[in-house]
N, C-alpha and C positions, 0 to 999 in steps of 0.2 A: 762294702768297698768305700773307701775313704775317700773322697775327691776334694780338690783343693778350694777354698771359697773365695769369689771374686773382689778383688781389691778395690775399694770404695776410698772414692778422693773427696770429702764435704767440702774442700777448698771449692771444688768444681760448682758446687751449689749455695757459696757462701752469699750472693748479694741477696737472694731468696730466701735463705734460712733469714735475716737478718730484718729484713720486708716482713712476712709472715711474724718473728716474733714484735716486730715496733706494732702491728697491727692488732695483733691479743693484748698487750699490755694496752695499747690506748681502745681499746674496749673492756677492759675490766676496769682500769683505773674509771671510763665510764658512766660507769654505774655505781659510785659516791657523787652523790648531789655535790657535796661542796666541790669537787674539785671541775664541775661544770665549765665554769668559765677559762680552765688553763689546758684545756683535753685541745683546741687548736694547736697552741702554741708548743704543746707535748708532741702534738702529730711534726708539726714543724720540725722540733729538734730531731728524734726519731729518721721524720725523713734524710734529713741533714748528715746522719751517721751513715744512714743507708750509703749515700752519695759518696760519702768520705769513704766507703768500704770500698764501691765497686771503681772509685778513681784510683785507687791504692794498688789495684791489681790491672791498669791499664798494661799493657806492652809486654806482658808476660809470658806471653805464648798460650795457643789453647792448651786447656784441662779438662780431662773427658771426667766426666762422676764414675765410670766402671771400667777397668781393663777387657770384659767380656761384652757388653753390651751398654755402648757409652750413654743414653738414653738423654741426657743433658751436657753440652759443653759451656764452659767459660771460655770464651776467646773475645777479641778487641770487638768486634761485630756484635755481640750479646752485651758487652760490658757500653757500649757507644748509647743503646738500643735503650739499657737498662736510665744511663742515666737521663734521656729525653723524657721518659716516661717518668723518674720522680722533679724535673726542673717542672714540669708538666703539674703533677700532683702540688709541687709546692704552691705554683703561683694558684689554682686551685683553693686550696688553703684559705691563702692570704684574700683570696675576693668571697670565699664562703665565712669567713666570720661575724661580719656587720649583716649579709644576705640572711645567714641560716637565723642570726638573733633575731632580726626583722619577722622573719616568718615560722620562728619560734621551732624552728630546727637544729639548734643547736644542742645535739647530744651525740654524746660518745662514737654509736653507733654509725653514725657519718661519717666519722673521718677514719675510722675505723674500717670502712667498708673503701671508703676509696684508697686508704692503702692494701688490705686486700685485692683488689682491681688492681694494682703496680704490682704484685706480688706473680698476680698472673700473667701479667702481661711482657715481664721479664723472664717469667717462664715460657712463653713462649718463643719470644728471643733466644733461650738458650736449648731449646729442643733440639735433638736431633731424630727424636721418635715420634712416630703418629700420635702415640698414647699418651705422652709428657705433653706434645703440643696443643690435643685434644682435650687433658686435665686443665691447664693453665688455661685452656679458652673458657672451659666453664666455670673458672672461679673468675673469671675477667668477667663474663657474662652475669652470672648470678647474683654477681655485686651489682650492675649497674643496673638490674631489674630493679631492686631494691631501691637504689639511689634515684632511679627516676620516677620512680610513683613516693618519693621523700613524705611528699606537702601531700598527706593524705589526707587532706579537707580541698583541695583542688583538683576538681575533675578533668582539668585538661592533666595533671601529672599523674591523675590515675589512667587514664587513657591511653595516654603516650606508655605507661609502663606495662598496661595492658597487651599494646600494639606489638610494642618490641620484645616481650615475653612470647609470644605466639608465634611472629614472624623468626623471632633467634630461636623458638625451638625448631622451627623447618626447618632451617639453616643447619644447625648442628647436627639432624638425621640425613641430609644430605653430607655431610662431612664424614658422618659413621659408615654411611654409603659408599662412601669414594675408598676411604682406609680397609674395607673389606673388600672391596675388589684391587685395592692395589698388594692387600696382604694376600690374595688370592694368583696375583702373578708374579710374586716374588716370594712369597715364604715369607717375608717378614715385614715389620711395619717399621725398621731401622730405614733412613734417609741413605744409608752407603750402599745398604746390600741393594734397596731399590735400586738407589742410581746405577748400582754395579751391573741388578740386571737390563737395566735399559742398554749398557754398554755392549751385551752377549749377543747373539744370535737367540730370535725369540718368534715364536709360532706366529700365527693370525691372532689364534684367540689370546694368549699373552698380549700380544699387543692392543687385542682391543679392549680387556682388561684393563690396560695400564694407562690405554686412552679413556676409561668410562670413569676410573679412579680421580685420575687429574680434573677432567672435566667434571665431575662430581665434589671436589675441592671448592674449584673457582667458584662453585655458587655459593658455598659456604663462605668461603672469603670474601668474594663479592658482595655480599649483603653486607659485612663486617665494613669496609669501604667505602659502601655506598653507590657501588658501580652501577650503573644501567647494564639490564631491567631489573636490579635487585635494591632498588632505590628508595621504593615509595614510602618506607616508614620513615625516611628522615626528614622533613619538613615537619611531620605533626609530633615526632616525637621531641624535635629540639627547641619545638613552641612549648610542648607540654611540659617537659623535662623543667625544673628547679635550673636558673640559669647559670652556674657554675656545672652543674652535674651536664648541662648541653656543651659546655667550654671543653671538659673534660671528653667528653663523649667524643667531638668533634675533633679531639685532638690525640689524645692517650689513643683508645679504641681501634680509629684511623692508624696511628703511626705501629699499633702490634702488629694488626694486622699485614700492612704493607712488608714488617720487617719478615715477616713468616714467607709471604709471598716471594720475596728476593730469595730466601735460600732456597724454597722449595726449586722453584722455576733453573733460579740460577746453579744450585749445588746438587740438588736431582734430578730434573727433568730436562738438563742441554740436549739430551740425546731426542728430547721430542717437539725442538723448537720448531722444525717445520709444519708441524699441525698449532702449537699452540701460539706463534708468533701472528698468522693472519688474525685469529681468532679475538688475540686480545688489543690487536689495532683498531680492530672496529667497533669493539666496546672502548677501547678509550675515545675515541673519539666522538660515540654515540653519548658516553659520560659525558664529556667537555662539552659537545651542543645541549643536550640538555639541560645540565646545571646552569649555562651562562645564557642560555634563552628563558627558560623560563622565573630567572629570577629576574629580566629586565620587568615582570609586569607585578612583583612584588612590594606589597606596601607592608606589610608586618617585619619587622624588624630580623626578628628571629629565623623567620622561613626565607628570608632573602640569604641569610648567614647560611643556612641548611644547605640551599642550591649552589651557594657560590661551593659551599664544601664537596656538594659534590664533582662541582667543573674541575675541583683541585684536585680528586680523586683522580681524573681524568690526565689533569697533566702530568702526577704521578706514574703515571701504569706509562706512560709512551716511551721512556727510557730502558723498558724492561726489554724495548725490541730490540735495541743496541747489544744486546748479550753480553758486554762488556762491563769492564772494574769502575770503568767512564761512569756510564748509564746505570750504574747502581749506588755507586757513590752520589751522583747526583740527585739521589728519590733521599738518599740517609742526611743530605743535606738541607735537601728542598725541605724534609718529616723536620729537620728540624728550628729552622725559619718559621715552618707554617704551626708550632706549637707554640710562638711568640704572638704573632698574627692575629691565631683565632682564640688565644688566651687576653688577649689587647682587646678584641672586637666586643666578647661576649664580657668582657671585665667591665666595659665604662657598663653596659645595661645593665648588670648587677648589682655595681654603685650607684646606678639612677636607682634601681628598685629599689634596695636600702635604706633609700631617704623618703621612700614614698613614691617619688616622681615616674610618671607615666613614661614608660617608652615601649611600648608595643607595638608604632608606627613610626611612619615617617612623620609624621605629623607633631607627634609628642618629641620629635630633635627640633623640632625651628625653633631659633633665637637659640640656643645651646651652644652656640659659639659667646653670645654677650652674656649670657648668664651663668653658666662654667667655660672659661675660656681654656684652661688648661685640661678639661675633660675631653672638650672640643679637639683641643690641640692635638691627643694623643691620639680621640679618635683618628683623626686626619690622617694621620702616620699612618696608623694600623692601614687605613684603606687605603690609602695609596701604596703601601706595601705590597694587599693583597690583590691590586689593579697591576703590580710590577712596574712601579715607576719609580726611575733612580731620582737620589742615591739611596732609596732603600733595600733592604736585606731581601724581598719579593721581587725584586728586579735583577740581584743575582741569580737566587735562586732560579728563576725562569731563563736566566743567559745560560747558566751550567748546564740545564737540563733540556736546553734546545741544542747547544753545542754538542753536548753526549749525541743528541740524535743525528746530527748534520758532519761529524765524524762516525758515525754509525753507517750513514749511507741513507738514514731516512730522512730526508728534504723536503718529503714532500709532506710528511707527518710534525715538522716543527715546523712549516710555511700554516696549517691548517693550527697549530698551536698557538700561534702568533695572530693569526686572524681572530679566533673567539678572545684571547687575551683584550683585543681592540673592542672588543663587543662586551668586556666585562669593564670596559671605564664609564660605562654608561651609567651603570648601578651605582658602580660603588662612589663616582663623583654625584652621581645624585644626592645620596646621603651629606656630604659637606657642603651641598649648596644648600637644602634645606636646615642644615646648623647654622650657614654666617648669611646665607641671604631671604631665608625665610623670617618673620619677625613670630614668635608669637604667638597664639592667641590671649593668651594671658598667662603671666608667668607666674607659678605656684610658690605657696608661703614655704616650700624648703627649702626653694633655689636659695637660700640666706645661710639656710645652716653649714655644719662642717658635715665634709664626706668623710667616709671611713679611710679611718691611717692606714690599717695593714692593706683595702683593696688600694688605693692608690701607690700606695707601694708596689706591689705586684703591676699595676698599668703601668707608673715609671721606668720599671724595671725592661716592661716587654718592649715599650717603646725606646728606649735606649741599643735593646739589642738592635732591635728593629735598624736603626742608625748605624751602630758601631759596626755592624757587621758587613750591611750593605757601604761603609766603605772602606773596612778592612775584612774581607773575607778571605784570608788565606788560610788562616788559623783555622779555623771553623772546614773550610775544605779539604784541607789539612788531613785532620780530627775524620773525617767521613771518611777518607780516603785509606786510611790506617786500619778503620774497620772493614771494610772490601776485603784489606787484602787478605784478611784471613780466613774468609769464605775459602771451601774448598777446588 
């Protein structure tokens, strides 16, 4: 008996197929010595085409991959999603080339793997199946094990890759967890039939099912995050981690994950917000004290970075309560501000390490306002960005995404978001007082030399958005707003 075979759209998978192959090519090309020195610059253009692909296909309406079982879509939300994650990759890049040569990583292999990592992580974006979203996570994952244990004569980046190897395989057998008991009350592991059946009339045990499923999710995704209590490997791993592959981590990693969380929550699980709306109020808000407390007693540069990432984690998730196109557009806006931000922060300390110069404390920034002033300068931005102080792009982003909650009805959840935010100017202006009024101890023979072009390029770059944005954000809210609407 002949049956007819299901119609396959590759349009549907074109910014992926396109990722995937720039990433084989700049791994083969590789592995010719000579062409060592131009495999960044190849990653660059590569990416570049990427971007040119998935802008090309903005406004087009969703494209499921299958008429039978759509398993991945193209629509504005995935293509919005895809391109944060290679602006992300690029500036990446651009602050890994003078780092990786310093510390004698520079091969194929690296930029290779971190485009692999966008490959996945746009695949996640574009799932609509447990299984595509579960694929894409482990090539997300399995790249950045690799990428953070890089500087394999450094034991804190073997440790850190130790740590996150171990702790992301928990994570992901809780994920495998949750998708068999949600395939177990639904029949299927599709996002529609689930939501379909959340929509039906459904037993106990279906439901408790479909509550042990979800709940089983969130820790997976939570630890992806960084959410409290699934937190603790990220201060030692974004010490240990090679300091663009932490840039990356903190920012790519973060904004997949989030973007997964939005459709799961919002496109299949409406029907179970009243169990899971208290649930993730009180982890965001346990996230946001955490992170913004315990980085006030931070002296290591990097682990201060880690905590603030996670407080941001926090202010992330509090819009999810809004249930609304508001409250979701404002996380796809906020993902993409804080991919400037924490690309700006971890960039100058890459460009310090580069040149030699110490910055693993606070101590190693004094006087870094007179001895790079334009380093200085951009740090500034960044933090006060990431402190939400206008007119920069972090002080939008925290107006939209407290407005979503205070149109939402929750007032009392962006009164408590606004109070830590006041509690995070403590840190992060500490950090610019010890650049312009700390002096010193003695200024090192590189503070002379030149810094890397291509990372400075990349800081100019984050810190102009930084700027431009926080005072023309319409465009940019715009741009989020467009991707919302094509959530289900």
């Amino acid at each position: 008996m002949n049956s007819a075979l299901p119609a396959i759209n590759i349009y549907a998978v074109m910014p992926q197929i396109v990722l995937v192959s720039a990433a084989t090519v700049v791994l083969i090309v590789g592995l010719f010595e000579r062409f060592r020195k131009g495999i960044p610059y190849l990653s660059l253009l590569l990416l570049a085409v990427s971007g040119v692909v998935a802008v090309n296909q903005l406004g087009r309406g969703p494209v499921a991959f299958s008429d039978v079982s759509p398993m991945m879509v193209m629509d504005d939300f995935s293509l919005v999603a895809t391109l944060v994650f290679i602006a992300g990759a690029v500036l990446t890049v651009l602050i890994s080339i003078s780092y990786a040569e310093a510390r004698s990583i520079d091969r194929g292999e690296y930029y290779a793997l971190l485009i692999f990592a966008v490959s996945g992580m746009s695949m996640m974006a574009a799932s609509t199946d447990l299984f595509t979203f579960f694929l894409g996570l482990e090539v997300l994952s399995i790249s950045l094990y690799v990428l953070i244990g890089f500087e394999q004569r450094d034991a804190g980046s073997n440790e850190g890759a130790l740590k996150y190897f171990l702790l992301g395989a928990f994570a992901s057998g809780f994920i495998l967890y949750g998708m068999a008991l949600l395939y177990g009350a639904s029949g299927s592991t599709e996002y529609d039939v689930i939501a379909r059946t959340l929509g039906g009339e459904r037993s106990d045990a279906v439901n408790l099912l479909l509550l042990g499923g979800l709940g089983l999710l969130l820790v997976g995704i939570g630890f992806k995050i960084s959410m409290v209590p699934f937190h603790a490997w990220t201060p030692d791993v974004y010490q240990g981690a090679p300091t663009p592959v932490a840039a990356f981590l903190s920012t790519g990693s973060k904004a997949a994950a989030f973007v997964v969380l939005i459709r799961l929550l919002v496109s299949v699980f409406p029907g179970l917000q009243m169990e899971w709306i208290p649930l993730i109020s009180v982890l965001a808000i346990l996230t946001i004290a955490v992170g913004n407390v315990v980085a006030l007693v931070q002296t290591n540069l990097k682990r201060l970075l880690a905590y603030s990432s996670i407080a941001h984690a926090g202010y992330m998730l509090l819009p999810l309560m809004a249930g609304s196109q508001d409250g979701s557009a404002s996380i796809v806006f906020y993902l993409i501000v804080y991919t400037a931000m924490n690309m700006g922060a971890f960039g100058v300390l890459a460009v310090l390490s580069a040149r030699g110069m110490p910055c693993a404390t606070m101590d190693d920034l004094a006087g870094l306002g007179s001895r790079r002033p334009l380093l200085a300068a951009i740090l500034a931005v960044v933090l006060f960005s990431l402190a939400g102080i206008p007119p920069t792009a972090g002080f939008m982003a925290k107006f939209y995404l407290f407005s979503a909650l205070v149109y939402g009805g929750y007032v009392e959840l962006a009164l408590i978001g606004l109070l830590f935010s006041g509690v995070s100017l403590y840190y992060y202006l500490r950090v610019v007082v010890w650049m312009y009024m700390r002096p010193a101890a003695e200024a090192p023979a590189e503070a002379a030399g030149r810094l890397s072009f291509s990372g400075m390029t990349a800081l100019c770059l984050s810190a102009l958005a930084i700027l431009a944005v926080g005072v023309f954000p319409s465009e940019l809210l715009q741009l989020a707003e467009q991707a919302v609407m094509t959530l289900p």
